[in-house]
C-alpha positions, 0 to 999 in steps of 0.5 A: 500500500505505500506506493500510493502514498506518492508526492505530487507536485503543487503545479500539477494539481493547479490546473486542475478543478476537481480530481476524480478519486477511487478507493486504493484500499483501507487496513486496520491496526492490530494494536489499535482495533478503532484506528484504521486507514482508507486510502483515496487516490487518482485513477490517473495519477500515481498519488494518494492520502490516507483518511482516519477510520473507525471501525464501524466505517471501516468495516462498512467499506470494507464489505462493500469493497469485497462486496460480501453482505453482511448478516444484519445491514450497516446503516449505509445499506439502510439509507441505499435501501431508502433512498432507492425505494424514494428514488433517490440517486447519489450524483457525486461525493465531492471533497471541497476542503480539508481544514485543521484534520477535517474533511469537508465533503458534500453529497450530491443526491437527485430525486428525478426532479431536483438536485440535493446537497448533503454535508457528509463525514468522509467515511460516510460519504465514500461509503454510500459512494461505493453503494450508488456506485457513484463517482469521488471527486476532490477539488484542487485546492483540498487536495494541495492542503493534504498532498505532500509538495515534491520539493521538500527534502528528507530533513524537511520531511521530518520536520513535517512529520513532527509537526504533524504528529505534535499537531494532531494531524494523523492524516498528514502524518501517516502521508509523511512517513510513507513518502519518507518510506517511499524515499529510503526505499528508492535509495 
């Protein structure tokens, strides 16, 4: 899984609106059981971030991934059962922004006769995307506040990193410490 967690570049990302993402792959932890990882990333591009999950969310996308139905429905099946009996379709999951750790994403629903935003977490969102089978998009600006800019260097990377960690910021974190991986590894 590390070889998603790829820098990108500020001036590739800039000339674009919104970037089309799937879901590279989601892990748990041994020793954390609620701490688990969902990795998002470019069809086109060989990059990714990670995104915090619970267990609960984690294991919601998790069997959706490996398409297996569980023996009592998620709450994600519970509201596509819903939604589809009222007709309701989700258009688009689009993450708009990334402010102090936390996504800002919105759900684009249409009922057959108007559009419909919704404010979603990200874990929701992905999860009911993969449900309507509907596309994640991130904006461009979302994504430079979560990407790692290709021109630091190892000594700037850590000092990232440690910021990230004294800050809290595990998503920025965990993408640090994977491209510093990714450098040692191409040494």
């Amino acid at each position: 899984m590390e070889k998603f967690f790829v820098c990108l570049h500020r001036n590739l990302v800039a000339a674009m609106d919104k970037i089309r993402l799937t879901v590279k792959g989601i892990s748990g932890s041994l020793d954390k059981p609620d701490f688990n990882v969902l990795i998002l990333g470019s069809q086109e591009q060989e990059y990714g971030f990670p995104v915090i999950l619970g267990l609960y969310e984690a294991q919601s996308i998790a069997f959706r991934i490996e398409e297996c139905t569980p023996k009592i429905p998620f709450s994600h099946d519970l509201f596509f059962n819903l939604a589809r009996e009222y007709n309701v379709e989700i258009i688009e999951v689009l993450i708009k922004d990334y402010v102090s750790s936390t996504y800002f994403v919105d759900v684009l629903c249409f009922d057959g006769k108007k559009y419909m935003t919704f404010n979603a977490r990200i874990s929701d969102a992905v999860a009911l995307a993969l449900r309507f089978t509907a596309p994640i998009f991130i904006t461009k600006d979302a994504l430079l506040k979560i990407s790692v800019p290709a021109c630091h260097d190892m000594q700037e990377l850590e000092v990232i990193l440690n910021d990230a960690v004294k800050n809290e910021d595990y998503e920025t974190a965990i993408a640090v410490r994977n491209e510093i991986r990714r450098r040692q590894e191409t040494v």
